[in-house]
C-alpha positions as CSV (number, residue, x, y, z in Angstrom):
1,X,70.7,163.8,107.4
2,X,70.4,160.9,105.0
3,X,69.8,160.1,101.9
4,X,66.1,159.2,102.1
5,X,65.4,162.2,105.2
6,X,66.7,164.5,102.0
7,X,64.6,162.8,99.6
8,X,61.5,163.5,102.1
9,X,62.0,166.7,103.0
10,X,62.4,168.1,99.4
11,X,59.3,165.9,98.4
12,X,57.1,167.7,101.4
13,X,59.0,171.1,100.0
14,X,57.3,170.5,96.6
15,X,54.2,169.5,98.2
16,X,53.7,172.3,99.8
17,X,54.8,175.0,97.1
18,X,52.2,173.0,94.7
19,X,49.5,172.9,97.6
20,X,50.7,176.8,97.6
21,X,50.8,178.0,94.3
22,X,47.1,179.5,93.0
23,X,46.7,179.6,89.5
24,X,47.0,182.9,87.7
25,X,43.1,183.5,86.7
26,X,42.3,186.2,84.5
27,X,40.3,189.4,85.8
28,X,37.3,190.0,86.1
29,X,34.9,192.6,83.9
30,X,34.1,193.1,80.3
31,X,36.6,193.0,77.9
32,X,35.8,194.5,74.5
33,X,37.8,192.9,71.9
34,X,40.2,191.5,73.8
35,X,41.4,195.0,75.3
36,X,41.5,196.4,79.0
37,X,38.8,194.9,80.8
38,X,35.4,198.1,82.0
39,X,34.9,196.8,85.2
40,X,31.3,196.2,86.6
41,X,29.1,196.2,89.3
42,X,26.8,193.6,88.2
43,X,25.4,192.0,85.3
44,X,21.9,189.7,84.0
45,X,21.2,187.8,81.3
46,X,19.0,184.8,80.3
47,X,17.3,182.9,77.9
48,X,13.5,181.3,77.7
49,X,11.8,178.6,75.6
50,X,8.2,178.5,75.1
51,X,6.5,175.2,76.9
52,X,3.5,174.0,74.7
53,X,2.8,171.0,76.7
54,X,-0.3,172.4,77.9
55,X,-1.2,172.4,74.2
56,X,-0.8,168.6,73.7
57,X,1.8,169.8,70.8
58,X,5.0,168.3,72.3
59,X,7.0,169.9,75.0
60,X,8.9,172.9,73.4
61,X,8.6,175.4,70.7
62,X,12.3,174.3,69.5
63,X,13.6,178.1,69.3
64,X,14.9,180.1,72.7
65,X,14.6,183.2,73.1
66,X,17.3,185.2,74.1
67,X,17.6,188.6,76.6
68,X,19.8,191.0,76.1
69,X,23.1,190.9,77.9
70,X,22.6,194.1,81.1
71,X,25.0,194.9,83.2
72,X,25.6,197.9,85.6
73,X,28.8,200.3,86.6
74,X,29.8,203.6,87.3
75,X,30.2,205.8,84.6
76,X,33.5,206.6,83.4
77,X,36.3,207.0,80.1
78,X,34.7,204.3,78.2
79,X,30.7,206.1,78.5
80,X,31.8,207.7,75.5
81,X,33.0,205.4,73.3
82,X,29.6,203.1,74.1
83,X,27.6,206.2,73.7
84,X,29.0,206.2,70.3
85,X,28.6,202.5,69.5
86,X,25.1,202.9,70.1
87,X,24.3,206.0,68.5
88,X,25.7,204.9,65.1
89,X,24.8,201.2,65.9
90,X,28.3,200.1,65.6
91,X,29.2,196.8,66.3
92,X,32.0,195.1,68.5
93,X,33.5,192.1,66.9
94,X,33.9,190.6,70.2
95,X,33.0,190.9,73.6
96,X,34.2,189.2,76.5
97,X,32.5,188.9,80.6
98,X,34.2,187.3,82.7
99,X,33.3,186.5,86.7
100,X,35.0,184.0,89.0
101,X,34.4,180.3,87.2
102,X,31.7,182.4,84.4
103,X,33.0,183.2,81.2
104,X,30.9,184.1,78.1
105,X,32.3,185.5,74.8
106,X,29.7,186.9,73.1
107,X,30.2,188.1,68.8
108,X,28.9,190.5,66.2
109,X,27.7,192.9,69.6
110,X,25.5,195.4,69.5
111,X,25.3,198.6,72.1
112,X,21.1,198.1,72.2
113,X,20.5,200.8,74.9
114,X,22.6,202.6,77.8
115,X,20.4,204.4,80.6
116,X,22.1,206.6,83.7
117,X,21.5,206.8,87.3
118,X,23.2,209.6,89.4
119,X,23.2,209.8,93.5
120,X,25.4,211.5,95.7
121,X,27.9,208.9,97.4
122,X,26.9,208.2,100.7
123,X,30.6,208.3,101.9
124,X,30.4,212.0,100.8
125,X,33.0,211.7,98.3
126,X,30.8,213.7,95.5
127,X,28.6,212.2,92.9
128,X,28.0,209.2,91.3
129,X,27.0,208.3,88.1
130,X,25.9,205.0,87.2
131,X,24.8,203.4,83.8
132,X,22.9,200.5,82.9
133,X,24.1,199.3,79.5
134,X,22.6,196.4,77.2
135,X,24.4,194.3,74.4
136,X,22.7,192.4,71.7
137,X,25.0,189.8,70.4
138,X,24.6,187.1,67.5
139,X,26.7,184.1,69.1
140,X,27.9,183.1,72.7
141,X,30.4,180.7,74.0
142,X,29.8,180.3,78.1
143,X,32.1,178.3,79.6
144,X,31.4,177.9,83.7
145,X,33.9,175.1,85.5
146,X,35.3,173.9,82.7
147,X,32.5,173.4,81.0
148,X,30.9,175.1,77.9
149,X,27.8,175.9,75.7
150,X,28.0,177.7,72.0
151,X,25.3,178.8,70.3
152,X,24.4,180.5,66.9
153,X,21.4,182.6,68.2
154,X,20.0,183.8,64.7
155,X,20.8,180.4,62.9
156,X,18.9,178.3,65.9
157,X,22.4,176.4,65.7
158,X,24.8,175.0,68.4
159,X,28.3,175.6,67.6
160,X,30.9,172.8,67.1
């Protein structure tokens, strides 16, 4: 082999590990400051701003408002511990959702209301219990693809 065939065949080597090699990405679920993540089923959240162009005043109200964070999974170890969050209005410093390319950090959170749901599993493997659970939060940081929004919901203030 010579000296260029060796060069060429280590270069397509390396290639092909980097083509190969995934990044590490983090899981996905709901990580309450910054420990194990709860994992969930599914999750909502959104935002509005009141038009007033049909009023002739200009074309926005210049304060969103924001929903509640909801997301949705079976009950288990960790019911408790929101329960309690909720019941004394407790707040977590920091709360994390992550999904895929969606992350959102949300601070200062607030357990606003948990709701239950139980069903027998169709697969006949018992019960299920399922909660719907709410969070109130006073800041957010969403970053999807690389790219990110802050905001300082009470102060009406992005973030630097």
């Amino acid at each position: 082999m010579t000296h260029f065939q060796k060069i060429l065949a280590l270069t397509l080597i390396t290639m092909t590990l980097n083509i190969n090699a995934r990044p590490t990405l983090p899981p996905d679920g709901l990580f309450i400051d910054g420990q194990k993540g709860l994992k969930i089923d599914a999750w909502s959240w959104g935002a509005s701003q009141s038009g007033t162009t049909h009023m002739g005043a200009g074309s926005g109200a210049g304060k969103a408002s924001f929903q509640d964070i909801s997301f949705t999974r079976l009950s288990d170890s960790n019911t408790a511990m929101l329960m309690i969050k909720l019941s004394i209005g407790s707040h977590f410093p920091e709360v994390t959702l992550r999904q895929g390319n969606v992350t959102i950090v949300m601070t200062d959170v607030l357990v606003t209301s948990i709701s239950f749901n139980g069903a027998t599993n169709p697969v006949g493997n018992g019960d299920v219990l399922r909660e719907n659970v709410t969070l109130n939060f006073a800041e957010f940081n969403m970053t999807i693809d690389g790219s990110s929004a802050c905001f300082k919901i009470a102060e009406n203030l992005a973030c630097n």
